[in-house]
BALOBA-1460 file (C-alpha; in Angstrom, 3 decimals):
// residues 259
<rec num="1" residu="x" x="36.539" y="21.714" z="48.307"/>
<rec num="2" residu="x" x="36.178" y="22.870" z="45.097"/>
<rec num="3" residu="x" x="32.803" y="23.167" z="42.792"/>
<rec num="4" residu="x" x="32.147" y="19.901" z="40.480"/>
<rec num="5" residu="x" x="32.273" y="21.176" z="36.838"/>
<rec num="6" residu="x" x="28.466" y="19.992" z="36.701"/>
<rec num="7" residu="x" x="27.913" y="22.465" z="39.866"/>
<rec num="8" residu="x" x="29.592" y="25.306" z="38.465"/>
<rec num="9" residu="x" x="27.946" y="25.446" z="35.407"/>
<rec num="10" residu="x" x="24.397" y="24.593" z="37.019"/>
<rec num="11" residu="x" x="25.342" y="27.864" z="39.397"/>
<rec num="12" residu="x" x="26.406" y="29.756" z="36.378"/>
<rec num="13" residu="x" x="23.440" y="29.698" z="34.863"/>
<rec num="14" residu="x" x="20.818" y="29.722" z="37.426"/>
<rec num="15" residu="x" x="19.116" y="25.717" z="37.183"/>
<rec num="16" residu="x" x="19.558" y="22.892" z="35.145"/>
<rec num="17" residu="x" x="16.941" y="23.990" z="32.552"/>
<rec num="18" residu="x" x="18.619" y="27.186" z="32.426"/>
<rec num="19" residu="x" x="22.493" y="25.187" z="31.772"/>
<rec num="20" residu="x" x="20.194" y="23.198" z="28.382"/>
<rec num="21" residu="x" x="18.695" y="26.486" z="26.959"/>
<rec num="22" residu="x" x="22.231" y="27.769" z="27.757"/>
<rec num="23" residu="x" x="24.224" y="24.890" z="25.460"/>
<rec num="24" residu="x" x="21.248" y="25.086" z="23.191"/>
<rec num="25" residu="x" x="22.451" y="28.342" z="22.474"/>
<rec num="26" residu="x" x="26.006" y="27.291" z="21.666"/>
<rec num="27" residu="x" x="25.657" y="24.295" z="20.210"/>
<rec num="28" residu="x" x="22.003" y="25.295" z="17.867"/>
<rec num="29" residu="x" x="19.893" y="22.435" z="16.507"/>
<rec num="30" residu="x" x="19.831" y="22.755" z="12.485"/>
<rec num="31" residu="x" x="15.507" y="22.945" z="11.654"/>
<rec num="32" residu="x" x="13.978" y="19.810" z="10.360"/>
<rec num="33" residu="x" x="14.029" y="20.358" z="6.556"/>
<rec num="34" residu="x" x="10.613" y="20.347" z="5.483"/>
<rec num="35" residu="x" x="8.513" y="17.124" z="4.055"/>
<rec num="36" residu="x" x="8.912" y="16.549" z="-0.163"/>
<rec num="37" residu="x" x="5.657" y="18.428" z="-2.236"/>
<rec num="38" residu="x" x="3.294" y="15.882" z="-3.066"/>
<rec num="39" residu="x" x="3.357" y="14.671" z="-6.809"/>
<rec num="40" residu="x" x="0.846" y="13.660" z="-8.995"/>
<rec num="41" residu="x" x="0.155" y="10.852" z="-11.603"/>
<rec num="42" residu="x" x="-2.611" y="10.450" z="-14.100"/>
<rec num="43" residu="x" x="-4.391" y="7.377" z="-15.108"/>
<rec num="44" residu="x" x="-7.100" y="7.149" z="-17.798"/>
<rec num="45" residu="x" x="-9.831" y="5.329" z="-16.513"/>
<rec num="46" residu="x" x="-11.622" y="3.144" z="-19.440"/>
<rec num="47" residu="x" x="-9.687" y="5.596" z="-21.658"/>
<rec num="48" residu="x" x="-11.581" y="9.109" z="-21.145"/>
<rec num="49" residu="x" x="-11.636" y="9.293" z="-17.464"/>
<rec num="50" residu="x" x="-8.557" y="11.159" z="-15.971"/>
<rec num="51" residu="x" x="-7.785" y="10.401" z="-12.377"/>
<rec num="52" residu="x" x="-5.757" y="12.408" z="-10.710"/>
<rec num="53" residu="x" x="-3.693" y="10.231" z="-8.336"/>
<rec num="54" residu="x" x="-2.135" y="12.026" z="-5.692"/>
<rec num="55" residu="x" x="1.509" y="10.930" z="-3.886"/>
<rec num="56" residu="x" x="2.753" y="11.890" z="-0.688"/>
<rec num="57" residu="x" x="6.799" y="13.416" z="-1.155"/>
<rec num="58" residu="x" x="8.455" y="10.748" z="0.617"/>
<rec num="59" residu="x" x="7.792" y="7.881" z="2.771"/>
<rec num="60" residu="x" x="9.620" y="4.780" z="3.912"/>
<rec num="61" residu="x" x="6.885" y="2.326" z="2.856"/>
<rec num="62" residu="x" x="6.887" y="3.058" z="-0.547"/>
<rec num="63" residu="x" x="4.052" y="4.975" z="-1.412"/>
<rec num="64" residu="x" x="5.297" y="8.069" z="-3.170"/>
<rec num="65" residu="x" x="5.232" y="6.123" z="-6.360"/>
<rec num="66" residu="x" x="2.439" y="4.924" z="-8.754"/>
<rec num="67" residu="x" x="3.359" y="1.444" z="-9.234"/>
<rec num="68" residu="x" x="3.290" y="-0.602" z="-12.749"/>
<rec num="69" residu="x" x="1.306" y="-3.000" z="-10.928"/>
<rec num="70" residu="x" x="-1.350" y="-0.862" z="-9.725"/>
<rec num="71" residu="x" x="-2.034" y="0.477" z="-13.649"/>
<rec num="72" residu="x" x="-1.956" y="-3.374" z="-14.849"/>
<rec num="73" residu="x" x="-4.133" y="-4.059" z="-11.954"/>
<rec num="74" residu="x" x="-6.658" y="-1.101" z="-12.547"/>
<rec num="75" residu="x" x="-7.079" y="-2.490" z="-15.885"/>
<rec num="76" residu="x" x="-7.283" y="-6.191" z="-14.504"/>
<rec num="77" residu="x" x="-9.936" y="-4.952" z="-12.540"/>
<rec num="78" residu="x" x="-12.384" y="-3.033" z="-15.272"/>
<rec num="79" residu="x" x="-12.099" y="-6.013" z="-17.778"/>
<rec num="80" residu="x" x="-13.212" y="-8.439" z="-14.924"/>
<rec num="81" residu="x" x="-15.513" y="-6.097" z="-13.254"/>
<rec num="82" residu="x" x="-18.548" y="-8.354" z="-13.033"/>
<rec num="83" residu="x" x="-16.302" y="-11.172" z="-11.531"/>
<rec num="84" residu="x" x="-14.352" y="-9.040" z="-9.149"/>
<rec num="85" residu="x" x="-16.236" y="-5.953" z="-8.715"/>
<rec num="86" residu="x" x="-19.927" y="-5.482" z="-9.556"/>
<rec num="87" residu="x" x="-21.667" y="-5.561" z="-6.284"/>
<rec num="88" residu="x" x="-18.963" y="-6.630" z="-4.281"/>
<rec num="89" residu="x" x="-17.074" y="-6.214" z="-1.075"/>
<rec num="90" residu="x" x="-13.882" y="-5.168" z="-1.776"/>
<rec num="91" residu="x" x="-10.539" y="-4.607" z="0.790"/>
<rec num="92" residu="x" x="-7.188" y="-2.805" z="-0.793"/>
<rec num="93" residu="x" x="-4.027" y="-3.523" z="1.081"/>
<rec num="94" residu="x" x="-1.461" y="-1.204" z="0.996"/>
<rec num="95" residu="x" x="-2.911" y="1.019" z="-1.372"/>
<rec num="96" residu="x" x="-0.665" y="3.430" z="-1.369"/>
<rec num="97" residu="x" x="-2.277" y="5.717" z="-3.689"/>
<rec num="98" residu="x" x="-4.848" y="3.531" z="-3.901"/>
<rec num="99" residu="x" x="-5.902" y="3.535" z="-7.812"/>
<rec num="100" residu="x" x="-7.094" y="-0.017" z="-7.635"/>
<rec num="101" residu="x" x="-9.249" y="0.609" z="-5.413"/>
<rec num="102" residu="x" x="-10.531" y="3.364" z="-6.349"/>
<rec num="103" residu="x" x="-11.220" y="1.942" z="-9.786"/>
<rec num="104" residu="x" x="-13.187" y="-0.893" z="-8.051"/>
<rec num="105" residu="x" x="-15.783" y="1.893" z="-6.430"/>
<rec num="106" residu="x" x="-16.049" y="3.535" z="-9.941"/>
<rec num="107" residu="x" x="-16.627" y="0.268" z="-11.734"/>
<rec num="108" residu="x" x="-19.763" y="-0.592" z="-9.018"/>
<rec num="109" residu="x" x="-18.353" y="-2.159" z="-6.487"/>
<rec num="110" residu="x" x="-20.637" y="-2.711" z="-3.160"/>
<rec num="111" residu="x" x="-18.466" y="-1.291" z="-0.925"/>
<rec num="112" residu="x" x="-14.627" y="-0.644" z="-0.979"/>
<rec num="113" residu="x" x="-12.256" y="-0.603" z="2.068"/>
<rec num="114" residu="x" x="-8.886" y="0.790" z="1.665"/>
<rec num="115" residu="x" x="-5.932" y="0.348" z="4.079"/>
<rec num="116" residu="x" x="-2.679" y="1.530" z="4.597"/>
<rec num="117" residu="x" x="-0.282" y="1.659" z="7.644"/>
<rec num="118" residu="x" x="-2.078" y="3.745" z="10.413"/>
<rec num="119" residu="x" x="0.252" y="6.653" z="9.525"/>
<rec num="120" residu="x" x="-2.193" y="9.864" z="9.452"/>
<rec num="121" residu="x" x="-0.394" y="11.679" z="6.539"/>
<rec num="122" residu="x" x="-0.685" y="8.193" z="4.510"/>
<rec num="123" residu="x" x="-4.785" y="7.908" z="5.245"/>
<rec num="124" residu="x" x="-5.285" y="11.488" z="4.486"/>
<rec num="125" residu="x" x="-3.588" y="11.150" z="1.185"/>
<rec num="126" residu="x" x="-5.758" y="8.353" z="0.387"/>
<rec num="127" residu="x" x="-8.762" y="10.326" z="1.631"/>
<rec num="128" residu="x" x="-8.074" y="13.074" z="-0.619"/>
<rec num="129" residu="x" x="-7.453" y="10.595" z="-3.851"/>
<rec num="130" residu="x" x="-11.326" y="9.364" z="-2.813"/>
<rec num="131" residu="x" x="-12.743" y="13.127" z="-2.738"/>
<rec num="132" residu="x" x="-10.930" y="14.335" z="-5.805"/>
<rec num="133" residu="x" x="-11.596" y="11.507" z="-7.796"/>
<rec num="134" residu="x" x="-14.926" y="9.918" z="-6.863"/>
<rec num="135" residu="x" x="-18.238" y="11.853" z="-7.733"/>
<rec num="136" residu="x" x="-20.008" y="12.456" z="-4.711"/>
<rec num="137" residu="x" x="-22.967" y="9.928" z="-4.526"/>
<rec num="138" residu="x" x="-20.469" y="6.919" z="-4.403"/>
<rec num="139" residu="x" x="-17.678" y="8.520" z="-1.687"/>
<rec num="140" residu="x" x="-20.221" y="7.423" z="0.965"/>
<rec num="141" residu="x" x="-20.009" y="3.981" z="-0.265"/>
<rec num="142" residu="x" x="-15.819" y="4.295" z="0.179"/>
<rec num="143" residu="x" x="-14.092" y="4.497" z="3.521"/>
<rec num="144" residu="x" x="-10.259" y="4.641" z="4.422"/>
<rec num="145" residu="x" x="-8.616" y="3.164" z="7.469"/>
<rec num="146" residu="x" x="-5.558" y="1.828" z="8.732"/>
<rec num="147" residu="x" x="-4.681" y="-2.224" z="9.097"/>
<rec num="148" residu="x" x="-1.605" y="-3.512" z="10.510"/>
<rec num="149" residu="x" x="-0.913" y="-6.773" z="8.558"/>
<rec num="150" residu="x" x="-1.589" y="-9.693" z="10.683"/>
<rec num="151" residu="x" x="-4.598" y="-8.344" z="12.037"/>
<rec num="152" residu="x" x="-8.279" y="-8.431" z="10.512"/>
<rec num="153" residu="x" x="-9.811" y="-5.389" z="9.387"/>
<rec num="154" residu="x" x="-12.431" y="-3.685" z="12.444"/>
<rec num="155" residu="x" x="-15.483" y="-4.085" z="10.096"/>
<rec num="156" residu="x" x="-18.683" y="-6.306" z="10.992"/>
<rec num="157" residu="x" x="-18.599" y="-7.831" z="7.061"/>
<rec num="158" residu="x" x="-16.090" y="-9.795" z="4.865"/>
<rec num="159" residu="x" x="-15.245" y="-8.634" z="1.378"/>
<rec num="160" residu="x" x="-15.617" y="-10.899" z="-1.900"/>
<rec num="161" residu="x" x="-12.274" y="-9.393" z="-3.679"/>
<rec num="162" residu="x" x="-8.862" y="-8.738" z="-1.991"/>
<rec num="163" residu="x" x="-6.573" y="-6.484" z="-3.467"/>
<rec num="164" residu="x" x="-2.627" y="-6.999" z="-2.797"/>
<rec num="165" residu="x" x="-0.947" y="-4.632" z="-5.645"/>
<rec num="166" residu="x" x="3.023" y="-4.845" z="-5.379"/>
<rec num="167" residu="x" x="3.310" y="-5.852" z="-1.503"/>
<rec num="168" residu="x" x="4.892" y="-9.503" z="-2.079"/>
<rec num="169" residu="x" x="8.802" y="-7.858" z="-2.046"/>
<rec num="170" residu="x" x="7.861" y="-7.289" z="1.903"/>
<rec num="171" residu="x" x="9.332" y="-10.794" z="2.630"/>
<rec num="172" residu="x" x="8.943" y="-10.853" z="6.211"/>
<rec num="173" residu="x" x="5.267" y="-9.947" z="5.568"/>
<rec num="174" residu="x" x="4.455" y="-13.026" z="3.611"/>
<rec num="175" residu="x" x="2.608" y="-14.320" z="6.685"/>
<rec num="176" residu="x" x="1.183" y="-11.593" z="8.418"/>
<rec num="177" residu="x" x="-0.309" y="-10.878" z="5.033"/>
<rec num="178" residu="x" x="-1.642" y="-14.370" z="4.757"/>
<rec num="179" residu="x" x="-3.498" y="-13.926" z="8.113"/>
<rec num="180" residu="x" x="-5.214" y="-11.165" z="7.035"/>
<rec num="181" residu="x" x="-6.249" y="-12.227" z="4.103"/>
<rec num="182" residu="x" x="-7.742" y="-15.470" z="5.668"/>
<rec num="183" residu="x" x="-9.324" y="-13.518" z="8.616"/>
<rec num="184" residu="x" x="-11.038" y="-11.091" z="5.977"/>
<rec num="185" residu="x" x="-11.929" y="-13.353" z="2.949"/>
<rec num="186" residu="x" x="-15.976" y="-13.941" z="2.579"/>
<rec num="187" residu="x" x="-16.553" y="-17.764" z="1.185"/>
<rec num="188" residu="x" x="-16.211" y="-18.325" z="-2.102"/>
<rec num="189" residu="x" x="-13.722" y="-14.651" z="-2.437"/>
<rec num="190" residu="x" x="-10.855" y="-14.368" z="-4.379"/>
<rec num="191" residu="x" x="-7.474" y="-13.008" z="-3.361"/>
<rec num="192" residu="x" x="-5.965" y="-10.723" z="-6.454"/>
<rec num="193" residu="x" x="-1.971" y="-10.402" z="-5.760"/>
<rec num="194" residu="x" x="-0.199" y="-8.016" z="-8.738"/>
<rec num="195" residu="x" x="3.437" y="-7.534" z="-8.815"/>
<rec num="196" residu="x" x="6.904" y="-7.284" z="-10.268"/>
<rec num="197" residu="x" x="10.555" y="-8.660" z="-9.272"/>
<rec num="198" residu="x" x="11.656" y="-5.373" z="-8.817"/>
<rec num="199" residu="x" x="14.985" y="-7.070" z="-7.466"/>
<rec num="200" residu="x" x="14.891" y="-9.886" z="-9.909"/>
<rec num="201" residu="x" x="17.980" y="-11.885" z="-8.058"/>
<rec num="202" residu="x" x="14.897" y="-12.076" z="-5.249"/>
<rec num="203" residu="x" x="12.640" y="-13.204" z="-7.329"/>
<rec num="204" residu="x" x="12.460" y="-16.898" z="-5.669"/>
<rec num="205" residu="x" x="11.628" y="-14.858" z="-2.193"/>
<rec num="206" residu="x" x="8.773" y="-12.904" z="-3.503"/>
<rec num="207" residu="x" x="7.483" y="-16.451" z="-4.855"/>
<rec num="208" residu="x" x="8.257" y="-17.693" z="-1.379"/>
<rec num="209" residu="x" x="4.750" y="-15.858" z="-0.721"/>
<rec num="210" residu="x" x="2.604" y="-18.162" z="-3.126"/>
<rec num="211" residu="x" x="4.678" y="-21.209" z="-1.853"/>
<rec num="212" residu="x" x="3.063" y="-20.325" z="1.578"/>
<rec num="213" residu="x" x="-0.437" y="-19.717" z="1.000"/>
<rec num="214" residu="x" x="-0.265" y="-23.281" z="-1.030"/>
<rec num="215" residu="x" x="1.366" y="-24.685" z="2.515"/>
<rec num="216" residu="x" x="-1.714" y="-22.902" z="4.391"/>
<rec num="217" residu="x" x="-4.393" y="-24.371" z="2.143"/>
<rec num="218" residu="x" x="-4.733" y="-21.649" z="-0.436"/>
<rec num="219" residu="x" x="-5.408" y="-22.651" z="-4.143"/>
<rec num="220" residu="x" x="-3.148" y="-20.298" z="-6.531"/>
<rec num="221" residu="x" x="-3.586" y="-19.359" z="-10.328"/>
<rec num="222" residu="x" x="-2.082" y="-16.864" z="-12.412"/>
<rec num="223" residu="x" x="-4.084" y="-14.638" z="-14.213"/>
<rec num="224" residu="x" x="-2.043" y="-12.225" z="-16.060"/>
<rec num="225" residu="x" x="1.596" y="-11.566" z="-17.392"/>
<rec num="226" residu="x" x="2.359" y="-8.039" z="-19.101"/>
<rec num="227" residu="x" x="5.398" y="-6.289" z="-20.578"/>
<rec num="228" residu="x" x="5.725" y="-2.775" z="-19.906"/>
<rec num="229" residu="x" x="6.916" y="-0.217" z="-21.308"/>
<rec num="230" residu="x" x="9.420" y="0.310" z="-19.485"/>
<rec num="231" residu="x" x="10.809" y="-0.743" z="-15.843"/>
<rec num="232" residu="x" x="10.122" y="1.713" z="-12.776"/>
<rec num="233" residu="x" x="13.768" y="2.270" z="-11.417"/>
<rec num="234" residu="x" x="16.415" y="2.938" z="-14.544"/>
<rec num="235" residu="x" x="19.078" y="2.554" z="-11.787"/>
<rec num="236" residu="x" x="18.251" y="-0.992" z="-10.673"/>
<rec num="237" residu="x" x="20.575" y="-4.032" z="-11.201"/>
<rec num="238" residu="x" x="18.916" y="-7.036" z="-12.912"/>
<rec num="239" residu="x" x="17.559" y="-8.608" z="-16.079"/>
<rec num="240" residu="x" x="15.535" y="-4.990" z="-17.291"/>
<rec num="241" residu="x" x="12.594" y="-7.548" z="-18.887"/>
<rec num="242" residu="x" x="11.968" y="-9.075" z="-15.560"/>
<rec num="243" residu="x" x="11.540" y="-6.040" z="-13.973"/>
<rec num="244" residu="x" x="9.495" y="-4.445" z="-16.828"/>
<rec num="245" residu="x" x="7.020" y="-7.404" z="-16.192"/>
<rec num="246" residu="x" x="4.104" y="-7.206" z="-14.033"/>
<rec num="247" residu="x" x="2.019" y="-10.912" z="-13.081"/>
<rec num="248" residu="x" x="-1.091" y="-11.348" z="-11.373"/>
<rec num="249" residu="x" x="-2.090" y="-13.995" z="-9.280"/>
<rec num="250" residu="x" x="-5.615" y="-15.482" z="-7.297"/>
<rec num="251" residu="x" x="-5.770" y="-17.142" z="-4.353"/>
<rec num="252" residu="x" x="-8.777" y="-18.821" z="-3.297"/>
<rec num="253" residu="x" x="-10.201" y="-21.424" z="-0.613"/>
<rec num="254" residu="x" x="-11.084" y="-23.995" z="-2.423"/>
<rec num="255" residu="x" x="-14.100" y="-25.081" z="-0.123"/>
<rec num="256" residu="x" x="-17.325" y="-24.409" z="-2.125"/>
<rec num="257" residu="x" x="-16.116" y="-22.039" z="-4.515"/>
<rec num="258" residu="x" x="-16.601" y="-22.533" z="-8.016"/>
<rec num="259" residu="x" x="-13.708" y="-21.640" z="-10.588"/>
């Protein structure tokens, strides 16, 4: 009987490892191209204070860009410091770069907890935005760690401000978010939720998220409404106003907190 064709070639070249380093060699794998640079964007902190925000190259959630939000919000957040900030707990969620929060531990915040997806290049982008941009007696008072929406952050405290800069567009996060938020807000906290309609013909689903948190017994306000500039992404469909607008939003329990 003659050899199988799997046989032959096994016999050919000596073992079945031998037959894959063998069609490696005739069929090469192309190299992995490498990751996109990091880029950078400034942001002038109370006007004379340049932070240097660094972005990682590429990344599928987002967070190789400095969004409109977050500079609307890191303004938001040094006008209202003594409401939001001064001596408070504060938890960014998918900070991204993170200049929100990092503007919260400049502006004398108690403590400040940033998240992101547990991805390690993410985290130690963030980590690096911390060293590089906050003096050295406060970094202890800053710490970085990854949160999967849904779940509550692994600290033994609550925080008194929540920061949720451009995250709403993640529909299918609307509720996951919501839990989080819930399982991390101290009584009496406020919920701070900045964004734009970057797809303005969704702009009823990224509202869908407010609609919630009113169905889950969260009080909602909006705080702020600014025209930028101009819109992040040229290239996107859509009324260009609308998505050259950033809002902000607070969500509170309404249970013993005073507006």
């Amino acid at each position: 009987m003659p050899p199988s064709p799997a046989r032959s070639l096994r016999s050919a070249s000596g073992s079945d490892s031998d037959s894959d380093l063998a069609l490696d060699g005739v069929f090469p794998r192309e190299p992995s191209p490498p990751p996109p640079e990091p880029t950078f964007e400034s942001y002038a902190h109370r006007g004379d204070r340049e932070l240097s925000i660094r972005l990682v190259g590429a990344h599928p959630l987002w967070a190789h860009h400095l969004w409109n939000a977050a500079r609307v919000f890191a303004e938001y957040l040094t006008s209202e410091r003594e409401r939001f900030v001064l001596e408070k707990r504060v938890l960014e969620l998918g900070a991204g770069g993170a200049l929100p929060g990092l503007v919260c531990a400049l502006e004398g915040a108690e403590e400040v907890l940033i998240t992101d997806y547990p991805d390690e290049p993410l985290l130690d982008n963030i980590r690096h935005n911390v060293s590089t941009n906050i003096p050295p007696a406060f970094q202890p008072l800053v710490a970085v760690s990854g949160l999967l929406w849904g779940q509550p952050p692994s600290t033994p405290s609550s925080f008194h401000t929540l920061l949720l800069s451009d995250l709403i567009f993640n529909h299918s996060q609307h509720s996951a978010l919501l839990r989080t938020c819930a399982a991390a807000l101290a009584p009496g906290g406020s919920v701070l939720v900045f964004y734009t309609h970057h797809r303005p013909h969704k702009a009823k689903e990224d509202m869908g998220f407010f609609e919630l948190a009113r169905e889950t017994g969260w009080a909602v306000e909006k705080v702020l409404e600014r025209r930028m500039e101009r819109e992040m992404f040229v290239e996107d469909q859509g009324d260009v106003e609308v998505r050259r607008t950033v809002w902000g939003w607070r969500l509170w329990r309404e249970e013993g907190e005073e507006r």
